[in-house]
N, CA, C and O atoms as a Tinker XYZ file with bonds, in Angstrom:
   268  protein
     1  N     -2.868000   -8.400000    8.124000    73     2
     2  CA    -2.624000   -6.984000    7.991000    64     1     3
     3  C     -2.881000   -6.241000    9.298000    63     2     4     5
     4  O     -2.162000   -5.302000    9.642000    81     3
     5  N     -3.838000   -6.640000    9.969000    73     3     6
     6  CA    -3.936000   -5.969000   11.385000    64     5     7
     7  C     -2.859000   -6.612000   12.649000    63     6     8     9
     8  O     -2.941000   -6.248000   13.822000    81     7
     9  N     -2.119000   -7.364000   12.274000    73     7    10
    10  CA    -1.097000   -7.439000   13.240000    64     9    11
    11  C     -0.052000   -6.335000   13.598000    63    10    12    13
    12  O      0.025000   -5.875000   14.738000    81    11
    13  N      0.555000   -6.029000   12.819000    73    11    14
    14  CA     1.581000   -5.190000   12.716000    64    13    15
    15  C      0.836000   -3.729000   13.547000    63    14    16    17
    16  O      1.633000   -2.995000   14.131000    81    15
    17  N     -0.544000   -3.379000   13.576000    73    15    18
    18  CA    -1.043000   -2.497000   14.402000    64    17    19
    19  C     -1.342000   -2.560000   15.455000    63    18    20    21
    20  O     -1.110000   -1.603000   16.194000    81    19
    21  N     -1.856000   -3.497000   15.847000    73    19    22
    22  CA    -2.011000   -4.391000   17.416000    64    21    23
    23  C     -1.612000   -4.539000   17.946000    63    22    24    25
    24  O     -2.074000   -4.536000   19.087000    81    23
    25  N      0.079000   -4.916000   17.609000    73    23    26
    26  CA     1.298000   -5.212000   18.089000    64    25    27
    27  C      1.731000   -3.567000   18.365000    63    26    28    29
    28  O      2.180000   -3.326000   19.485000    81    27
    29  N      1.655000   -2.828000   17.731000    73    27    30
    30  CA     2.099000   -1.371000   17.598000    64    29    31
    31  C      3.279000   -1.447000   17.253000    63    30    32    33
    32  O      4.245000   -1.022000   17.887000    81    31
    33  N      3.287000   -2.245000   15.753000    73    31    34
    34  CA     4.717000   -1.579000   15.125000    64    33    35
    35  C      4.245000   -0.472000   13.820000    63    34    36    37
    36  O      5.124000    0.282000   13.403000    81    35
    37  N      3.108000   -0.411000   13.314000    73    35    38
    38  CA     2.889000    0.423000   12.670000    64    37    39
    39  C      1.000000    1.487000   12.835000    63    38    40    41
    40  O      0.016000    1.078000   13.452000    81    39
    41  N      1.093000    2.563000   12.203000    73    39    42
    42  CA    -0.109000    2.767000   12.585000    64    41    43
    43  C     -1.098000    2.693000   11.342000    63    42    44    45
    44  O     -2.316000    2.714000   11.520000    81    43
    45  N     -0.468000    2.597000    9.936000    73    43    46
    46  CA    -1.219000    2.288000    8.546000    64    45    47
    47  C     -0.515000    0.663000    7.888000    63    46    48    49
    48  O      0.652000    0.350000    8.126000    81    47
    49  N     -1.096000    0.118000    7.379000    73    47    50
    50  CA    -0.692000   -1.073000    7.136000    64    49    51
    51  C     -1.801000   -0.938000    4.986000    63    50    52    53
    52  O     -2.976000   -0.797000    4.648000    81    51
    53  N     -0.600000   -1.082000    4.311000    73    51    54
    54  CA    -1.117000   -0.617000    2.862000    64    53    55
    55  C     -0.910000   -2.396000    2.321000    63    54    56    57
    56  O      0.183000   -2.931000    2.509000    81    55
    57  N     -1.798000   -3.000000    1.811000    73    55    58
    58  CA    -1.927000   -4.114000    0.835000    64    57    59
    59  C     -0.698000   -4.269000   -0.607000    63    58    60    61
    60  O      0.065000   -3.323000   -0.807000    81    59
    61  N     -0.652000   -5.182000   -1.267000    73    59    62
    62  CA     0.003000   -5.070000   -2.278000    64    61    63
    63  C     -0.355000   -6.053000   -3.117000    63    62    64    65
    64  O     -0.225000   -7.220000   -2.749000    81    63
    65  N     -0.930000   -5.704000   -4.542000    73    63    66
    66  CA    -1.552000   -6.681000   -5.706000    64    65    67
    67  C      0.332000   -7.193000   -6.120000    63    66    68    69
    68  O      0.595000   -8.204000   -6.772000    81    67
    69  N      0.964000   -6.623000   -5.790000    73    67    70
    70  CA     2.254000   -7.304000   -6.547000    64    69    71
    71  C      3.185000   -7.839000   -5.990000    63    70    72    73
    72  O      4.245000   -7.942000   -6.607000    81    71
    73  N      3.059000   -8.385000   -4.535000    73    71    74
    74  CA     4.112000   -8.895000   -3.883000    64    73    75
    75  C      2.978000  -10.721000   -3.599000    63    74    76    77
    76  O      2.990000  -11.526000   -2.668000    81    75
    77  N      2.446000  -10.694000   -4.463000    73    75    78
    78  CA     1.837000  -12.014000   -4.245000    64    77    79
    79  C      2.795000  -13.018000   -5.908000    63    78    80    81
    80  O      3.291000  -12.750000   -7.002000    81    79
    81  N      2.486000  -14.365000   -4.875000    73    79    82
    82  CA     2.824000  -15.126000   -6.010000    64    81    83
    83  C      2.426000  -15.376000   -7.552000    63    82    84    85
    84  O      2.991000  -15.244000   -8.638000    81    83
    85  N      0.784000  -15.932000   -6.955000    73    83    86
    86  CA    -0.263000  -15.832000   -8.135000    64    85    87
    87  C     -1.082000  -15.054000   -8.011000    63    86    88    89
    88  O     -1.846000  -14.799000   -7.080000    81    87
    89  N     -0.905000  -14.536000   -9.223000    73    87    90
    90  CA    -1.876000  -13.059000   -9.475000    64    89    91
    91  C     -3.349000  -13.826000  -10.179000    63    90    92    93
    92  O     -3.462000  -14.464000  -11.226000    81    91
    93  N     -4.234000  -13.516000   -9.277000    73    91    94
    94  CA    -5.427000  -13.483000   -9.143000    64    93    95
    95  C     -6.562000  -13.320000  -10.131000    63    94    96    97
    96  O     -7.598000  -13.956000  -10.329000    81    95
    97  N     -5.809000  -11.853000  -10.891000    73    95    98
    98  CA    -6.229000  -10.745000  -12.318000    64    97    99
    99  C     -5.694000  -10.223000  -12.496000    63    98   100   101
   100  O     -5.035000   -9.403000  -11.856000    81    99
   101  N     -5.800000  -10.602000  -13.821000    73    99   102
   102  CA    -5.237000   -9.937000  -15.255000    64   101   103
   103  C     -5.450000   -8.318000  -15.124000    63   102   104   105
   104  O     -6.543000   -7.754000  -15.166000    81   103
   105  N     -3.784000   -7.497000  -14.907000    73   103   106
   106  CA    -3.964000   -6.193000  -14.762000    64   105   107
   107  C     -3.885000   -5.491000  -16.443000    63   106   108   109
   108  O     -2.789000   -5.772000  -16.927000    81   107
   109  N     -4.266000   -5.134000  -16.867000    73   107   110
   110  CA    -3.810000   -4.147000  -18.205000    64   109   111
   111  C     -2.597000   -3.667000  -18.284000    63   110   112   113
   112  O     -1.973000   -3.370000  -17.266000    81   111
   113  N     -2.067000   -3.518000  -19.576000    73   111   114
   114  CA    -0.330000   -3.267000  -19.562000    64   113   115
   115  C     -0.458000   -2.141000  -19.350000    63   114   116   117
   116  O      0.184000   -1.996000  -18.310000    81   115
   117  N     -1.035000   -0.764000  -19.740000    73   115   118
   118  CA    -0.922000    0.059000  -19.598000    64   117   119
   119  C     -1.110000    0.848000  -18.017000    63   118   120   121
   120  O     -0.359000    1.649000  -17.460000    81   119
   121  N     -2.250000    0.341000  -17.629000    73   119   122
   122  CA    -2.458000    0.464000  -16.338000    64   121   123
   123  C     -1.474000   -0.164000  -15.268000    63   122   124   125
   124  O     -1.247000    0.518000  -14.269000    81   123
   125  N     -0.771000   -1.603000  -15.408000    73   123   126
   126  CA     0.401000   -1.489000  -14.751000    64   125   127
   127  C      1.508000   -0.394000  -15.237000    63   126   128   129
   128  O      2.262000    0.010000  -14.352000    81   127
   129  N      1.610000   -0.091000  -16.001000    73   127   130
   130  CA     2.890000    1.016000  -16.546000    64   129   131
   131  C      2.741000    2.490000  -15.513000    63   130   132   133
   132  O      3.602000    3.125000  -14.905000    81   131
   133  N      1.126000    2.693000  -15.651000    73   131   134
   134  CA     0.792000    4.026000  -14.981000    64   133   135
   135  C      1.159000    3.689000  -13.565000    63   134   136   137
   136  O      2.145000    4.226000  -13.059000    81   135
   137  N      0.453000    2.863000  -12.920000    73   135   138
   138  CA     0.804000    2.227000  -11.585000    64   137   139
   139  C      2.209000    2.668000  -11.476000    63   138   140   141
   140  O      2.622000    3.768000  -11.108000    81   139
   141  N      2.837000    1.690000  -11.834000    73   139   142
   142  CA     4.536000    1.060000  -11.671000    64   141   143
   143  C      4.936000    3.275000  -11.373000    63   142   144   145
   144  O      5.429000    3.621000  -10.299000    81   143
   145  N      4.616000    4.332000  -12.453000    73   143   146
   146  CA     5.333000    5.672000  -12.899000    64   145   147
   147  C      4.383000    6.104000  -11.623000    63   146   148   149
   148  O      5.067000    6.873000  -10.948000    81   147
   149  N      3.330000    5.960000  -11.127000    73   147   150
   150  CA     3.023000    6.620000   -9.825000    64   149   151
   151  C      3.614000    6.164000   -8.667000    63   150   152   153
   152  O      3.925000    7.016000   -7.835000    81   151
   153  N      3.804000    5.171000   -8.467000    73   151   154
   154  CA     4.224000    4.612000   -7.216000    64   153   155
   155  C      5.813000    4.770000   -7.397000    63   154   156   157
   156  O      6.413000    4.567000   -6.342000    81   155
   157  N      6.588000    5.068000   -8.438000    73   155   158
   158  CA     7.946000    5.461000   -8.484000    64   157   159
   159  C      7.793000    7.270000   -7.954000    63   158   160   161
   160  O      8.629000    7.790000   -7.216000    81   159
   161  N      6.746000    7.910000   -8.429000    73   159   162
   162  CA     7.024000    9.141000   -8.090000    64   161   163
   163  C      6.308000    9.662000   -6.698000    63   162   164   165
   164  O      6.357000   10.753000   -6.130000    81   163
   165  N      5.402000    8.039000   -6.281000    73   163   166
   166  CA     5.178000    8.691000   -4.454000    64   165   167
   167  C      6.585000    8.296000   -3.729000    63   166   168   169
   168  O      7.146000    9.036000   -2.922000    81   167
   169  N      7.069000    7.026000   -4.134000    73   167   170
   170  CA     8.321000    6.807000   -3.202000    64   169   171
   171  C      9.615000    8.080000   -3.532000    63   170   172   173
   172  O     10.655000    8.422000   -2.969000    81   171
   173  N      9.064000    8.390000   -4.429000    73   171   174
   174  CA    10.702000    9.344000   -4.425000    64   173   175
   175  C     10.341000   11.103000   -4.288000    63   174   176   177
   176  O     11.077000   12.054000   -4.554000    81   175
   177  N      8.884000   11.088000   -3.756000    73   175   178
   178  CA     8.409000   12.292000   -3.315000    64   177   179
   179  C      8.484000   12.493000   -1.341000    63   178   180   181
   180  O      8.728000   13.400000   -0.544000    81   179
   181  N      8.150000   11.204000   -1.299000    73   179   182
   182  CA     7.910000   11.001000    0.115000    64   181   183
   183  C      9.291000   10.067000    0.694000    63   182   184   185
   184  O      9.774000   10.323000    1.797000    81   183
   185  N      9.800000    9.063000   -0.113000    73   183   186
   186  CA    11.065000    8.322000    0.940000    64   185   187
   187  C     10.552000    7.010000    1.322000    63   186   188   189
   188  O     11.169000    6.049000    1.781000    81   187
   189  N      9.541000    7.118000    1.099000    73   187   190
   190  CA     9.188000    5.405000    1.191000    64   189   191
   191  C      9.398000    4.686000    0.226000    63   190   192   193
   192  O      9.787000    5.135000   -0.852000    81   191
   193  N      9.155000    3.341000    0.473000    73   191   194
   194  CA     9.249000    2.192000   -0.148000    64   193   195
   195  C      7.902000    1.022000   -0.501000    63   194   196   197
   196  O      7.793000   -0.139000   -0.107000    81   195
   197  N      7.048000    1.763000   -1.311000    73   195   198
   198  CA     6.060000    1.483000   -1.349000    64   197   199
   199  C      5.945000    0.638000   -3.053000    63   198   200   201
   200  O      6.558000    1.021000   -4.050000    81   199
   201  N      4.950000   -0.621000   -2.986000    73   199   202
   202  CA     5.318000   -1.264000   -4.076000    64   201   203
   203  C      3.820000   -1.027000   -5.255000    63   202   204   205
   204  O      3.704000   -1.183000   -6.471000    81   203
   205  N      2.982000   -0.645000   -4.311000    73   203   206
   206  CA     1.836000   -0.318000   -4.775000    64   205   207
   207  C      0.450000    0.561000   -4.476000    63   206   208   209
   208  O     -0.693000    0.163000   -4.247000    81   207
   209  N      1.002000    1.926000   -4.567000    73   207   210
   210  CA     0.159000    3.158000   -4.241000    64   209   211
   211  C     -1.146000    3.351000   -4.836000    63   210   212   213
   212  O     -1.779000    4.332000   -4.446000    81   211
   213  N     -1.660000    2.604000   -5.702000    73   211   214
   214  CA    -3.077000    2.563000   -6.341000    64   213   215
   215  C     -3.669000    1.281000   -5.710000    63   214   216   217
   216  O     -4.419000    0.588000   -6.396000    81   215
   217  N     -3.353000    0.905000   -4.352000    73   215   218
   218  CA    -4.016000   -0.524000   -3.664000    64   217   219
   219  C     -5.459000    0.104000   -3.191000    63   218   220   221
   220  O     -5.743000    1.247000   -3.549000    81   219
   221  N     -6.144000   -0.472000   -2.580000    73   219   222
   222  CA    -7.673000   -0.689000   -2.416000    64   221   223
   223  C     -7.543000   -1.117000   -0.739000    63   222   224   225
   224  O     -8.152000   -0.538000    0.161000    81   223
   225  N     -6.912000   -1.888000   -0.617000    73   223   226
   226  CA    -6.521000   -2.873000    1.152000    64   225   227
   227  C     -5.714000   -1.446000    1.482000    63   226   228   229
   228  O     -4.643000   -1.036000    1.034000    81   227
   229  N     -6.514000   -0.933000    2.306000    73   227   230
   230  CA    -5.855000   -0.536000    3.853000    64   229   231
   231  C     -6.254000   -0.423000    5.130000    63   230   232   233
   232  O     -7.456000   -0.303000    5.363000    81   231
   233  N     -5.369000   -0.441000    6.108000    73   231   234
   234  CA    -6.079000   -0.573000    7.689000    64   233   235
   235  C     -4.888000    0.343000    8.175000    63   234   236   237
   236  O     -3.665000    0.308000    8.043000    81   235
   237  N     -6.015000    1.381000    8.948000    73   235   238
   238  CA    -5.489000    2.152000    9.566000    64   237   239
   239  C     -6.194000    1.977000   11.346000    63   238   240   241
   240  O     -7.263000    1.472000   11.688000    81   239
   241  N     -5.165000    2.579000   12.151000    73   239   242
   242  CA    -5.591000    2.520000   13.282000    64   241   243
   243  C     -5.897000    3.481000   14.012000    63   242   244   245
   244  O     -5.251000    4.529000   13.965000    81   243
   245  N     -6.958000    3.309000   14.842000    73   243   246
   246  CA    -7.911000    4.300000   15.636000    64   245   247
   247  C     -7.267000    4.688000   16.588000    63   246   248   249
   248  O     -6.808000    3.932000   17.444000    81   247
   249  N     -7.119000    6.116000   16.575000    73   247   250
   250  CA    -6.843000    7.154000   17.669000    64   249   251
   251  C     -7.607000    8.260000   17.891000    63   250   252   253
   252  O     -7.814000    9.205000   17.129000    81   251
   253  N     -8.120000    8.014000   19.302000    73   251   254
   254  CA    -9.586000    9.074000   19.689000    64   253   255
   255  C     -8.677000    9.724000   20.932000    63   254   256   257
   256  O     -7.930000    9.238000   21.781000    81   255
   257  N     -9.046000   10.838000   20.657000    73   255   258
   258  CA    -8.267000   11.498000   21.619000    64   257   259
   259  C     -8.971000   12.801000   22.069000    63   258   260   261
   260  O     -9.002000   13.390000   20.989000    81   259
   261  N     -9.667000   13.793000   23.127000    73   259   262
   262  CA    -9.807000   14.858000   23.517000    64   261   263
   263  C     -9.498000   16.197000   22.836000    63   262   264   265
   264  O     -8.712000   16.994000   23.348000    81   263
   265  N    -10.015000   16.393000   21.878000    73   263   266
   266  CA    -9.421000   17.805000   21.398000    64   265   267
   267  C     -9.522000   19.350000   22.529000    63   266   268
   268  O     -9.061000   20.426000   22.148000    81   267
């Protein structure tokens, strides 16, 4: 996950419980349902393409700068 920042192709790098093969844990149906209806209404608020907006994994990168 910290490649893609290092490299400087991105400056947030977001995790995803659902682009893995084997799932790890058992999510609740309902709680995937809520998931699945939020992350449909950040991508179509914002334009991204995001598969999982209730993730936990993120790395963002440090910019210190002089105010």
């Amino acid at each position: 996950m910290i490649a893609p920042i290092v490299e400087g192709y991105a400056d947030v790098v977001y995790g995803s419980r659902f682009l893995v093969r084997k799932a790890s844990r058992v999510l609740y149906f309902y709680h995937y349902l809520g998931n699945k209806a939020l992350t449909f209404l950040s991508n179509l608020c914002t334009n991204i393409n995001m598969t999982d907006v209730e993730t936990v994994t993120r790395r963002f990168a440090a910019r210190l700068s002089a105010i």
